[in-house]
C-alpha atoms as one frame of an Amber mdcrd trajectory, in Angstrom:
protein
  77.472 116.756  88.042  79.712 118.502  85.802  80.427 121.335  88.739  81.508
 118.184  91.310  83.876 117.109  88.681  85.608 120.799  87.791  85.604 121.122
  91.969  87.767 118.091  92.072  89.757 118.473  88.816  91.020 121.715  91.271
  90.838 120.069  94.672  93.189 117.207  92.375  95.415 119.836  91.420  95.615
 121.255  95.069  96.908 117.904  96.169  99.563 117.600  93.643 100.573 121.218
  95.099 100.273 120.236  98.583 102.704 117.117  97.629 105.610 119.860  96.026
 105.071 122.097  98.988 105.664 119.284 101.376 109.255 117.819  99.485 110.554
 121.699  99.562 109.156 121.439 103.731 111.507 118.435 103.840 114.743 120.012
 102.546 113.730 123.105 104.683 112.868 121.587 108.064 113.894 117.752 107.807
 112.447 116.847 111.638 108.887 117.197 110.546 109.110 114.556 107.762 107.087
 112.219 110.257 104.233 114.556 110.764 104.024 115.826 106.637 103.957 112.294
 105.880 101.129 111.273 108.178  99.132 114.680 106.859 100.212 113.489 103.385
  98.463 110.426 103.587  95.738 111.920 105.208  94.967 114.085 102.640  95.351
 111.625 100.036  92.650 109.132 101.350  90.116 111.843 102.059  90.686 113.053
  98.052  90.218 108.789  97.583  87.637 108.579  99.589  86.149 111.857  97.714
  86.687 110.278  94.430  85.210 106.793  95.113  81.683 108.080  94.877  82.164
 109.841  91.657  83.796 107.165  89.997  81.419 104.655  90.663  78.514 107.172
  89.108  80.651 107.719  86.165  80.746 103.485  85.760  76.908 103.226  86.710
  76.057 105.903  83.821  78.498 104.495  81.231  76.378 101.118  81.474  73.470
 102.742  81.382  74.543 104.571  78.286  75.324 101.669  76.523  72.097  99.638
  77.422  70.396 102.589  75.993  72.585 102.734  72.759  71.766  99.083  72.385
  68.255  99.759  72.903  68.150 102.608  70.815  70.180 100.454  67.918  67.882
  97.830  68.333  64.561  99.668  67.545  65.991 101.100  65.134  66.890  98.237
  63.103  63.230  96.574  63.439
């Protein structure tokens, strides 16, 4: 798990490239705007889309986590 999330910590910082390459494209050749901002957004949802599975393990382990802390907590009280 923790290799998926250093893969996407640099595919995140890739994007955030990709988005300063694509303003200096736009003061360099100004008639592709149309088709850097359609690849843009393309990009972007696929990272999104990317994402969406990981953050919804990192939300189904938190809760587990804290079942099991309250578990733990509890037996240990008794």
């Amino acid at each position: 798990m923790l290799m998926v999330q250093s893969q996407l910590k640099v595919k995140e910082v890739q994007v955030q490239a990709l988005e300063t390459q694509a303003a200096k494209l736009r003061d360099v050749d100004p008639e592709k705007e149309q088709l850097l901002s359609s690849r843009k957004a393309e990009v972007e949802e696929r990272f999104t889309r990317l994402l969406a599975p990981l953050v919804e393990r990192r939300k189904k382990l938190d809760q587990f986590k804290r079942v099991q802390q309250v578990c733990f907590v509890s037996i240990s009280c008794v």
